[in-house]
C-alpha positions as CSV (number, residue, x, y, z in Angstrom):
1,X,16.0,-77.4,-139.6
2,X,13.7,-80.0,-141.1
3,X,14.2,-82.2,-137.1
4,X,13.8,-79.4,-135.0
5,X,11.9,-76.5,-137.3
6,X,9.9,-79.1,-139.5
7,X,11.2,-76.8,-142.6
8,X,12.8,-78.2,-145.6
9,X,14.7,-75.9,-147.3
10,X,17.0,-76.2,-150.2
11,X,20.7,-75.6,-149.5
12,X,20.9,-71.9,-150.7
13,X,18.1,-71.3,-148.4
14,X,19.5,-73.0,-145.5
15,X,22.8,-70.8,-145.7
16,X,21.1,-67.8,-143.6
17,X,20.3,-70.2,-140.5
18,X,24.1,-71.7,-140.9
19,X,26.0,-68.8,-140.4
20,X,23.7,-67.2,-137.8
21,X,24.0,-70.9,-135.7
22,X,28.0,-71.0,-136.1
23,X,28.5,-67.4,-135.7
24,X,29.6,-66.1,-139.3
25,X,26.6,-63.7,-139.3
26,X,27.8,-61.2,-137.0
27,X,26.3,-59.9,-133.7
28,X,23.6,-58.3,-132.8
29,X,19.9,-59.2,-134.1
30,X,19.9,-61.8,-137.1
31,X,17.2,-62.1,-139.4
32,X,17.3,-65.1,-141.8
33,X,15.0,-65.6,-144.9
34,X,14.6,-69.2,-145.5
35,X,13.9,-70.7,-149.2
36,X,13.2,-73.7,-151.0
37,X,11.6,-73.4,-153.8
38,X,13.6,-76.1,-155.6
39,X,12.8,-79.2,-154.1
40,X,11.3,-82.0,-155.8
41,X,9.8,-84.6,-153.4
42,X,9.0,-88.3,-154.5
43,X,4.9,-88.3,-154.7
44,X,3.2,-89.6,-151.3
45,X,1.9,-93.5,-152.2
């Protein structure tokens, strides 16, 4: 997500967009909420 999307998301977050990509969601029209609210980045220098 974060190479082709430029999202970061945190793991839990990223789960949706897995299982829609590797077909564990189902069929029809997929809708994936994307998180990441827990993700401490190092401070810019």
């Amino acid at each position: 997500m974060a190479e082709k999307a430029r999202v970061i998301s945190e793991g839990a977050g990223a789960l949706p967009l897995t299982a829609a990509l590797t077909g564990k969601a189902g069929q029809g029209p997929i809708v994936a909420i994307v998180s990441g609210g827990n993700i401490d980045l190092p401070p810019m220098a």
